[in-house]
Structure formats: structure tokens, C-alpha cells
DSSP file (Angstrom, degrees, kcal/mol; ACC not computed):
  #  RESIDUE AA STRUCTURE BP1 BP2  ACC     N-H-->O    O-->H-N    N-H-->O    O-->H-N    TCO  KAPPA ALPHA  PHI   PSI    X-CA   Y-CA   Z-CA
    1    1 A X              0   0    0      0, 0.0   115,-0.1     0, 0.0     5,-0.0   0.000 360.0 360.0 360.0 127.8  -32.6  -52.3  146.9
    2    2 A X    >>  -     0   0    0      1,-0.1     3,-1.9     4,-0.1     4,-1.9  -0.308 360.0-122.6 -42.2 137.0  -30.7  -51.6  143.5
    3    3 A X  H >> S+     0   0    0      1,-0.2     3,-2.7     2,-0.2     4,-0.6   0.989 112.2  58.2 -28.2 -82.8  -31.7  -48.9  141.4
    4    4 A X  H 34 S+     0   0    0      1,-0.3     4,-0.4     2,-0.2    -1,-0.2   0.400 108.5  42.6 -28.2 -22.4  -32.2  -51.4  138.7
    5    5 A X  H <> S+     0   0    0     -3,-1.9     4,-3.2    -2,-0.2    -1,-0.3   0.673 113.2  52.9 -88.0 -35.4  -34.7  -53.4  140.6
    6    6 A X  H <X S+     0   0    0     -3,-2.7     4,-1.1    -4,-1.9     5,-0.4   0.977 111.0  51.2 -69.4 -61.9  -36.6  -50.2  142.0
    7    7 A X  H >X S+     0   0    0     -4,-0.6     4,-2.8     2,-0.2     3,-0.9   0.753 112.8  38.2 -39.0 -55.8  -36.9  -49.0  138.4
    8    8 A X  H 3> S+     0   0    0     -4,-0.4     4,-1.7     1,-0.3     5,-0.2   0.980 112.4  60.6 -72.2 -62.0  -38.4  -52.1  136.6
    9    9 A X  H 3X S+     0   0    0     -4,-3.2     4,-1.4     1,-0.2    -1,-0.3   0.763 110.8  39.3 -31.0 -42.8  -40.5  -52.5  139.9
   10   10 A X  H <X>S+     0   0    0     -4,-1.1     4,-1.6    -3,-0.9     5,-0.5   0.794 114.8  55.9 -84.2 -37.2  -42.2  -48.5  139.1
   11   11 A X  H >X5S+     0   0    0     -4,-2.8     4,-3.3    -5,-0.4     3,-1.8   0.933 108.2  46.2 -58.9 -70.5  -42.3  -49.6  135.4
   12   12 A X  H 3X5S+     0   0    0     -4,-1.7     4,-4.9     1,-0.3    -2,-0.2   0.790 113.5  53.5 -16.2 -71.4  -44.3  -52.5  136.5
   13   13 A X  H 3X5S+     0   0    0     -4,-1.4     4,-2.2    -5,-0.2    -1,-0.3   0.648 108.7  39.2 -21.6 -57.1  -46.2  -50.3  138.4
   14   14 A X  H <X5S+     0   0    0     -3,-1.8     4,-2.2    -4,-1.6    -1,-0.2   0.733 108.3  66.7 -83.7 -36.5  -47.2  -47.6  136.1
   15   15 A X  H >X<S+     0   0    0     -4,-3.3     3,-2.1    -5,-0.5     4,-1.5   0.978 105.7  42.3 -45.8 -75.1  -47.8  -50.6  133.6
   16   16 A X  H 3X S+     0   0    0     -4,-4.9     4,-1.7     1,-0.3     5,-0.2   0.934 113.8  54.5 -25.6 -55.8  -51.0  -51.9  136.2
   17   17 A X  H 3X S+     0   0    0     -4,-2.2     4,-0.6     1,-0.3    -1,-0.3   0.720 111.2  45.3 -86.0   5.6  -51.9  -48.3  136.4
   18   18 A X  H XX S+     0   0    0     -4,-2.2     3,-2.0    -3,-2.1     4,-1.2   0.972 113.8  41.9 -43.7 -76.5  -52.0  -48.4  132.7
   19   19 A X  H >< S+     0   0    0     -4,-1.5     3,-2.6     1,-0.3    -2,-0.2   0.882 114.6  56.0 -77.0 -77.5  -53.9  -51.6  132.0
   20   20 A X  H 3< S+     0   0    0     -4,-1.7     3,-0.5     1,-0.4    -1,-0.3   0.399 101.9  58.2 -70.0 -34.4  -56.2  -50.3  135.0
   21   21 A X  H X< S+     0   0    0     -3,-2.0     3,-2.2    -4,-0.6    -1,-0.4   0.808  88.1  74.3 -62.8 -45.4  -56.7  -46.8  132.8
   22   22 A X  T << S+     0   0    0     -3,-2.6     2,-1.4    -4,-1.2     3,-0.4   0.869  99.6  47.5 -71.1 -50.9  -58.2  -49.0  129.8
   23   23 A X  T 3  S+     0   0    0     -3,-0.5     5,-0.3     1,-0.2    -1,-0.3  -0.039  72.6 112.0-104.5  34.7  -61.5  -49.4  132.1
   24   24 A X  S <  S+     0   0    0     -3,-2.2    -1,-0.2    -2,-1.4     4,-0.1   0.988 100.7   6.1 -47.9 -78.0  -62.1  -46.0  133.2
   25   25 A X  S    S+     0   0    0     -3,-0.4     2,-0.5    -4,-0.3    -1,-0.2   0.425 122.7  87.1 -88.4  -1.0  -65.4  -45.4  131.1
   26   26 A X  S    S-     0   0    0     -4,-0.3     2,-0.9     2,-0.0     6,-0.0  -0.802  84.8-117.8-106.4 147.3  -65.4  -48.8  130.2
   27   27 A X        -     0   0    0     -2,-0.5     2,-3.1     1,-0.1     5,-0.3  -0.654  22.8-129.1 -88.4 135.7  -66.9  -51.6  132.1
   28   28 A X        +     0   0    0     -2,-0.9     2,-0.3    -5,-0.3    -1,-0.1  -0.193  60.5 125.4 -65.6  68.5  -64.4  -54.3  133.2
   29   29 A X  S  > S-     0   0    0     -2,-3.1     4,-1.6     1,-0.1     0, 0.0  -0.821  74.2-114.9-120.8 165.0  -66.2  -57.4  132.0
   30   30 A X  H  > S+     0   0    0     -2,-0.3     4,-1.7     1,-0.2     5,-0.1   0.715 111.9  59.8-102.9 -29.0  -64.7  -60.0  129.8
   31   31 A X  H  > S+     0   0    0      2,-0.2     4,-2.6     1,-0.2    -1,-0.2   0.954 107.5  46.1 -47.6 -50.7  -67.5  -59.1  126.8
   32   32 A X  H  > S+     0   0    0     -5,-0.3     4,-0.5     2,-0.2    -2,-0.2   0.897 112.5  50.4 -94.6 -21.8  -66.3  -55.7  126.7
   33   33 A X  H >< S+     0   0    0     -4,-1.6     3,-3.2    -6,-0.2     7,-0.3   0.855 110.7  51.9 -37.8 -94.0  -62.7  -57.1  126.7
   34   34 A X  H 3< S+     0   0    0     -4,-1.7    -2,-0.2     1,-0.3    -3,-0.2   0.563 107.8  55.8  -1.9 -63.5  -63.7  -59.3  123.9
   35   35 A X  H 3< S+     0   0    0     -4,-2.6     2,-0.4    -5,-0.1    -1,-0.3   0.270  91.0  61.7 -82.7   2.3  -64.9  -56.8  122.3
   36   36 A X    <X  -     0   0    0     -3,-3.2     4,-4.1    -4,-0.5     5,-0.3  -0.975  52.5-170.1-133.5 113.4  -62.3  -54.1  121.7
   37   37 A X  H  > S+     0   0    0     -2,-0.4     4,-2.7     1,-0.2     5,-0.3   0.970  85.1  61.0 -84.0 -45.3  -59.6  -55.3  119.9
   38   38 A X  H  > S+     0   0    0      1,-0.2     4,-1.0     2,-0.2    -1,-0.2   0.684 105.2  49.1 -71.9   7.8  -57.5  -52.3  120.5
   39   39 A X  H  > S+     0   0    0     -6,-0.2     4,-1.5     2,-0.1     5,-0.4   0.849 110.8  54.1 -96.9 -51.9  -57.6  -53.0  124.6
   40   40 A X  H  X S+     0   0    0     -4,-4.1     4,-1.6    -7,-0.3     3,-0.3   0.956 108.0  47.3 -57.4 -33.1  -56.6  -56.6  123.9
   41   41 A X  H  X S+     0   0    0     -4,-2.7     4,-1.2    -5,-0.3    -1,-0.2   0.863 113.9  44.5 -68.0 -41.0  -53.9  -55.5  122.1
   42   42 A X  H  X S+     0   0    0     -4,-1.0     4,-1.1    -3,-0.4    -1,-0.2   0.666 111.6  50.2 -65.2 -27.3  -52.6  -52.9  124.6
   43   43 A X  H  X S+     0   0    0     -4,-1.5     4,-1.1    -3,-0.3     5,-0.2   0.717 111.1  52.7 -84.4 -24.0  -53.0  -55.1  127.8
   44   44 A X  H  X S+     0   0    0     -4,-1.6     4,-4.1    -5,-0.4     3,-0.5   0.975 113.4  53.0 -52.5 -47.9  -50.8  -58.2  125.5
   45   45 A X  H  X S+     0   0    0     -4,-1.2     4,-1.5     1,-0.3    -2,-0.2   0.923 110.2  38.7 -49.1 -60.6  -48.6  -55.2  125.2
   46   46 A X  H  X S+     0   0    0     -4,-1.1     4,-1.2     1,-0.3    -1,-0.3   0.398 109.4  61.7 -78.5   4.8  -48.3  -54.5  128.7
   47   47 A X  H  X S+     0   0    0     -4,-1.1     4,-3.6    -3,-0.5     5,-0.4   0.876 101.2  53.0 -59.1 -60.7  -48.1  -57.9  129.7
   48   48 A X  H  X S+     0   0    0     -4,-4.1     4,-2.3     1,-0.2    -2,-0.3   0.927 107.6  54.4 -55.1 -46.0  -45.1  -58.3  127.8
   49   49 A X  H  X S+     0   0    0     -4,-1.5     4,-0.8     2,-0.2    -1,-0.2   0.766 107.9  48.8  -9.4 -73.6  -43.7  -55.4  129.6
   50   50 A X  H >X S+     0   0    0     -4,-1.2     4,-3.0     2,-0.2     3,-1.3   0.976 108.5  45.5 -44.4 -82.7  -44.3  -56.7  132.6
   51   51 A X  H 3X S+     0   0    0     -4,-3.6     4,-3.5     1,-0.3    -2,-0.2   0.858 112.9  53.4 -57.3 -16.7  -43.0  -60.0  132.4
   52   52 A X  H 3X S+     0   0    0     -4,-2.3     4,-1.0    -5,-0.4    -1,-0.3   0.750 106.8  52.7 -91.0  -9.9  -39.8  -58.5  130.6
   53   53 A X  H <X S+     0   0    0     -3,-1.3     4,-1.6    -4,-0.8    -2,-0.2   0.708 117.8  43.7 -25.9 -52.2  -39.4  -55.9  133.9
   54   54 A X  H >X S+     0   0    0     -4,-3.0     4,-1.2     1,-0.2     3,-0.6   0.996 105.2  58.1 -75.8 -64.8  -39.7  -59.5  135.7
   55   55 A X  H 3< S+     0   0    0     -4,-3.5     4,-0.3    -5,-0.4    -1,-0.2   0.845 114.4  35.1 -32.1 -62.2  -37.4  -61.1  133.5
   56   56 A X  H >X S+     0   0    0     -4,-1.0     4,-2.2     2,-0.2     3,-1.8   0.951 112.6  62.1 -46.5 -49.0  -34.4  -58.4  134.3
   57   57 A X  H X< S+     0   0    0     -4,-1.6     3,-2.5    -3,-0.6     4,-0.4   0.907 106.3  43.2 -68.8 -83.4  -35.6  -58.3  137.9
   58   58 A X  T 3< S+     0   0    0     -4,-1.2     4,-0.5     1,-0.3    -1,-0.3   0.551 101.1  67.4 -43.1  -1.8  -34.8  -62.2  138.4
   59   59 A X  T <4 S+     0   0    0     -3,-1.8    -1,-0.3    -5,-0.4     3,-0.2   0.917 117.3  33.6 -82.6 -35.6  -31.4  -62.1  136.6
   60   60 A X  S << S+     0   0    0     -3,-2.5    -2,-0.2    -4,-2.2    -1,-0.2   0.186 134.9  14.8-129.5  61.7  -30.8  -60.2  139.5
   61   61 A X    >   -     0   0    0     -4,-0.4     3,-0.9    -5,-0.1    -1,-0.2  -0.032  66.4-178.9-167.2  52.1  -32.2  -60.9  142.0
   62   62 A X  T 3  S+     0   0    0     -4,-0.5    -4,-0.1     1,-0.3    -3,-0.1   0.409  83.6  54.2 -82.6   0.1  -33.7  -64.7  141.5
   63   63 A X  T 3  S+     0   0    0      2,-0.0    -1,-0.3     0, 0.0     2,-0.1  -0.013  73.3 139.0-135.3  56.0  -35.2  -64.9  144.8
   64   64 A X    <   -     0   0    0     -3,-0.9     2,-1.1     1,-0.1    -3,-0.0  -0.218  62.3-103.6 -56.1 145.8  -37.5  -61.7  145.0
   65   65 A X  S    S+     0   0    0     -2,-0.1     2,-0.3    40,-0.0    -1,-0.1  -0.395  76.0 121.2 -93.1  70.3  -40.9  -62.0  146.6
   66   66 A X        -     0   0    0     -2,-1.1     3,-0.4    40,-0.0     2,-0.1  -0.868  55.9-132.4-125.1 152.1  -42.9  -62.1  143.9
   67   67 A X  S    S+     0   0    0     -2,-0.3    38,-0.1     1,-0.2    -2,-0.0  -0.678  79.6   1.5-104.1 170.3  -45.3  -65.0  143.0
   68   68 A X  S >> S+     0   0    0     -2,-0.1     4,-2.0     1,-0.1     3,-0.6   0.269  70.4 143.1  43.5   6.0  -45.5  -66.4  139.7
   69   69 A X  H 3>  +     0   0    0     -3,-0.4     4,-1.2     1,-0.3    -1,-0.1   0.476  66.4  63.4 -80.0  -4.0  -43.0  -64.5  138.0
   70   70 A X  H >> S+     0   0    0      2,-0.1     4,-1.8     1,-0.1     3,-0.9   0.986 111.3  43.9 -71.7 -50.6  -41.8  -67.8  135.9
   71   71 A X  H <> S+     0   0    0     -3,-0.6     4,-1.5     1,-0.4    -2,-0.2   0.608 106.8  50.8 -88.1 -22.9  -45.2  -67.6  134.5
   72   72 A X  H 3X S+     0   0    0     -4,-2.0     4,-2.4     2,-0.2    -1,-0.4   0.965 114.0  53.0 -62.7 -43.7  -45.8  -64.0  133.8
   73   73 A X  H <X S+     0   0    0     -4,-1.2     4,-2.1    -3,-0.9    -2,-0.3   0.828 111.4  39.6 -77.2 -23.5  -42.6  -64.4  132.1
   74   74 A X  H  X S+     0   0    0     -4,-1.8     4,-4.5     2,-0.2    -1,-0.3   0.896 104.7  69.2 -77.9 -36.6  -43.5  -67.3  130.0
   75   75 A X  H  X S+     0   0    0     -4,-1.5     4,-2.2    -5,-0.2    -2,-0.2   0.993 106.7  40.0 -48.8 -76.4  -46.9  -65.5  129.6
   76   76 A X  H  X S+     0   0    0     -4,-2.4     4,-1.0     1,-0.2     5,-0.3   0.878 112.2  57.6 -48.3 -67.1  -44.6  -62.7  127.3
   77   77 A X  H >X>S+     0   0    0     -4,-2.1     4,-6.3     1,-0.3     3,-0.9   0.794 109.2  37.9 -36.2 -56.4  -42.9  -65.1  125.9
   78   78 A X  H 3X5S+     0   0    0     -4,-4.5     4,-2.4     1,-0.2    -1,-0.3   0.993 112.6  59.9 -61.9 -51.5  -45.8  -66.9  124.5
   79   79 A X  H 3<5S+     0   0    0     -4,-2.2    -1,-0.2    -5,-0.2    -2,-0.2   0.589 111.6  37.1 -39.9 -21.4  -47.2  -63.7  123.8
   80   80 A X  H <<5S+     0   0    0     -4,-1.0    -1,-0.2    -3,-0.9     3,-0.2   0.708 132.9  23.7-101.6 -51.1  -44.1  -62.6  121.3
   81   81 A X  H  <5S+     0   0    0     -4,-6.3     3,-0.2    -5,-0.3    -2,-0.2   0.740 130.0  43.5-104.0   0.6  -43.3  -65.9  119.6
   82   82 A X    ><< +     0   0    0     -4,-2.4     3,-3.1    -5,-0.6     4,-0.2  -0.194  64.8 139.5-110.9  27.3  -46.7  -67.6  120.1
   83   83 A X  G >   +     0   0    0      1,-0.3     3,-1.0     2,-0.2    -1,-0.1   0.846  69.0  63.0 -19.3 -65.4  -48.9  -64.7  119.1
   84   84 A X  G 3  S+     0   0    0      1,-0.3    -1,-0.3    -3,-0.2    -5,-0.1   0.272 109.7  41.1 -50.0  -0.4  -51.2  -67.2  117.2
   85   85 A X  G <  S+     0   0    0     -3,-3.1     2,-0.3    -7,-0.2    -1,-0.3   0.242  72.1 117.4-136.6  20.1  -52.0  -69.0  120.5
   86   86 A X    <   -     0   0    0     -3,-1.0     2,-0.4    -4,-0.2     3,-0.1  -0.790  57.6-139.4-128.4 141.5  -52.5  -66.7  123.3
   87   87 A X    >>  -     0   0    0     -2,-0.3     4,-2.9     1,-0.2     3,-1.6  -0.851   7.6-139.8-116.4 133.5  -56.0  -67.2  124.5
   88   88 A X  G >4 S+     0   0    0     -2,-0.4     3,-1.6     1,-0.3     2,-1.6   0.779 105.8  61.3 -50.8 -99.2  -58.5  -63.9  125.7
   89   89 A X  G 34 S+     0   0    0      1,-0.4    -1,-0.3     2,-0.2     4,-0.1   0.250 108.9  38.5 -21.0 -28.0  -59.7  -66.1  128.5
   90   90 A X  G X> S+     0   0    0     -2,-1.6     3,-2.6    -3,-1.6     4,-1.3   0.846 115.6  55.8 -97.5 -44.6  -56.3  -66.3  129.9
   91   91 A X  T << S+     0   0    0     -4,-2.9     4,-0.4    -3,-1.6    -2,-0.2   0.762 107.0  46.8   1.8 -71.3  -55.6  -62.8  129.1
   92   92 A X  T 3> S+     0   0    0      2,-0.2     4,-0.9     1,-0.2    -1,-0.3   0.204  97.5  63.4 -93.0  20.4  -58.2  -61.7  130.7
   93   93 A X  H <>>S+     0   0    0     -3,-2.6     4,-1.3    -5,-0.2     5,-0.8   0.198 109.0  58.6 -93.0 -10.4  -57.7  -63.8  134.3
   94   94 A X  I  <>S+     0   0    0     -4,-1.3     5,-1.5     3,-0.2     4,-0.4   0.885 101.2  48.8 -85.4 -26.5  -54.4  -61.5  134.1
   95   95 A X  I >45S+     0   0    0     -5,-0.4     3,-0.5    -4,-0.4     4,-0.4   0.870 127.2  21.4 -94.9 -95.5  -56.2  -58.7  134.0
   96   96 A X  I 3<5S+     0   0    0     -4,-0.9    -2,-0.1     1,-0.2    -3,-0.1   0.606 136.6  15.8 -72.3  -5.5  -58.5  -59.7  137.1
   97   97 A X  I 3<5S+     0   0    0     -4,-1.3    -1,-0.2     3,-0.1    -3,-0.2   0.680 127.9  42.7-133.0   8.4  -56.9  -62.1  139.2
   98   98 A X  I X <S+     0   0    0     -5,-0.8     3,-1.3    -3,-0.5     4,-0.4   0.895 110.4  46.7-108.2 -96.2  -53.2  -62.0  138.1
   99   99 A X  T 3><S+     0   0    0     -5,-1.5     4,-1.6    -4,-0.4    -4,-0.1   0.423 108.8  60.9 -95.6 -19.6  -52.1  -58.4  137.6
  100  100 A X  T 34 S+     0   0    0     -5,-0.4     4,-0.3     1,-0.2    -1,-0.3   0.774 112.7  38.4 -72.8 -22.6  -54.0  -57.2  141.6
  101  101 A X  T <4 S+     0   0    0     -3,-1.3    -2,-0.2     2,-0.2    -1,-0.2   0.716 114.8  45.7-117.3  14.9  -52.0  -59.2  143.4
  102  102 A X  T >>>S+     0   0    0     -4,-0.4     3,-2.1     2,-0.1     4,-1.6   0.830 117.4  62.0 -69.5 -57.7  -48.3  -58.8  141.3
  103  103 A X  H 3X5S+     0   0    0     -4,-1.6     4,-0.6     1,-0.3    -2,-0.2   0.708 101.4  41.0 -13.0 -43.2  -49.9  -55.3  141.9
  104  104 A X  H 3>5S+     0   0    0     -4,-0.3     4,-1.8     2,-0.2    -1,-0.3   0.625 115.5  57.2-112.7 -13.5  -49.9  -55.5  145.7
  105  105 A X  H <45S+     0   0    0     -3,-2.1     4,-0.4     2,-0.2    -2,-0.2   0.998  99.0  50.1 -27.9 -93.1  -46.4  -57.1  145.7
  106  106 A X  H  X5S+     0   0    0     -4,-1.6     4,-1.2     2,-0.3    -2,-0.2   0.469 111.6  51.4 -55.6 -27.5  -44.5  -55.0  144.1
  107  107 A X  H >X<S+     0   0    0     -4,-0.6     4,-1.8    -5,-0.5     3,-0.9   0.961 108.6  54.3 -83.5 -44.5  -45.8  -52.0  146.4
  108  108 A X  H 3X S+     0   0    0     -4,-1.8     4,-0.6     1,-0.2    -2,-0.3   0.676 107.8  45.0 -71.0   6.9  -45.1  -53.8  149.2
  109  109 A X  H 34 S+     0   0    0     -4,-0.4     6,-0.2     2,-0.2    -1,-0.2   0.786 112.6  55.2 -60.9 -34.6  -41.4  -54.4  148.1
  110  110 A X  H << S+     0   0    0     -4,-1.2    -2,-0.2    -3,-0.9    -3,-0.1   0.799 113.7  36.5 -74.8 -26.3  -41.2  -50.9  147.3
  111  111 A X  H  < S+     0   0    0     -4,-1.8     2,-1.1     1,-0.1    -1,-0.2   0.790  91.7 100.8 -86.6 -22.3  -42.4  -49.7  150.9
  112  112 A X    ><  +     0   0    0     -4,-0.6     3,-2.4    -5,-0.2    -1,-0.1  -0.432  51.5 177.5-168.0  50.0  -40.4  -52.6  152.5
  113  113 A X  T 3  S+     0   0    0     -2,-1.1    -1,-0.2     1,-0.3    -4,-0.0   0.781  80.0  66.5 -53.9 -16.2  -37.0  -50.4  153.8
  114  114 A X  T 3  S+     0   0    0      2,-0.0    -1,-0.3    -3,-0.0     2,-0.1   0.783  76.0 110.9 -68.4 -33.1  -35.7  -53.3  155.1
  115  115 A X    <   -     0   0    0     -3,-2.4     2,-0.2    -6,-0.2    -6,-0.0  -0.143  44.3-178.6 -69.0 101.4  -35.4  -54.8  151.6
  116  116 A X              0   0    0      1,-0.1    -1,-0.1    -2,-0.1    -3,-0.0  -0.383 360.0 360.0-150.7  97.1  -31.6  -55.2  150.6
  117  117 A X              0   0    0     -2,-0.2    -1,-0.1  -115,-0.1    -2,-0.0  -0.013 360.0 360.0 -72.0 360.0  -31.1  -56.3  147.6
């Protein structure tokens, strides 16, 4: 695997175990989302993150085995020039049904020696 891929892949990575950190003490329900403007604002961040990690990762490499990755990456997009339009309710389906299983990807790619990119 390239360095370059392996990197963005661990950024990715630490990114999840980021966005995973905001619900230590908090409970992970979509109220107490709602309700903390600075967690919405940090998971948008690391969204964007993410999909610009993805973004690199498919310039080289455009047939990785990762699912969705046009749409996380349109997901930042919207998220940077569409600010005004980016909806909690999709937000938060990244957060619980999105971001476990890019999550379980991206470790297996990383455990994956076979993998040569």
C-alpha cells in the first residue's frame, strides 16, 4: 500500500475515534446531538476531514474498497460550500450508520497485507 494511502487511511481512523470521543459521557442519541451545537460543529468538521482523506485516497487509487466514498466526499463538499443546507438528520445517520461501517473498512484495508496498491 502507498504511504500516502496508509496515512489518510489512520487520519480517517483517528478522525472515527474522534467523533466516537464526543459521546464518552454523553449519550449518543440524536436529542443530545441536537442539542450541543459545539458537537455538531466538530463532527461537520470531521466529516469534512474525512471525505477530503477520501478525496486524496481516490485520486490514487480510484478503485479502493471503500463504499460510498463519492458520497462522503460530496457530503464535505456540501458541508464547505453549502453550509446553509446540511441537515442534522443526515448528519447524524453519519454518525450512526455511515461512519461504523467506513470504520470497519478502513481497518480491514489496513490489516489486509495482501493489499498492493
Amino acid at each position: 500500500m502507498k504511504d500516502e494511502i496508509k496515512t489518510w487511511l489512520f487520519d480517517i481512523l483517528k478522525t472515527i475515534e474522534e467523533v466516537d470521543s464526543f459521546f464518552l459521557d454523553t449519550p449518543k442519541e440524536f436529542s443530545s446531538y441536537l442539542n450541543d451545537l459545539r458537537t455538531r460543529r466538530a463532527i461537520e468538521r470531521n466529516v469534512e476531514i474525512i471525505g477530503e482523506a477520501l478525496s486524496r485516497i481516490i485520486l490514487l487509487e480510484p478503485i479502493i474498497a471503500i463504499s460510498n466514498t463519492r458520497n462522503i466526499v460530496d457530503t464535505r463538499n456540501r458541508i464547505i460550500h453549502g453550509y446553509d443546507t446540511v441537515s442534522n438528520e443526515i448528519m447524524w445517520s453519519i454518525v450512526t450508520e455511515h461512519i461504523p461501517i467506513l470504520q470497519a473498512e478502513i481497518i480491514k484495508l489496513l490489516e489486509d497485507e495482501r493489499i498492493d496498491f
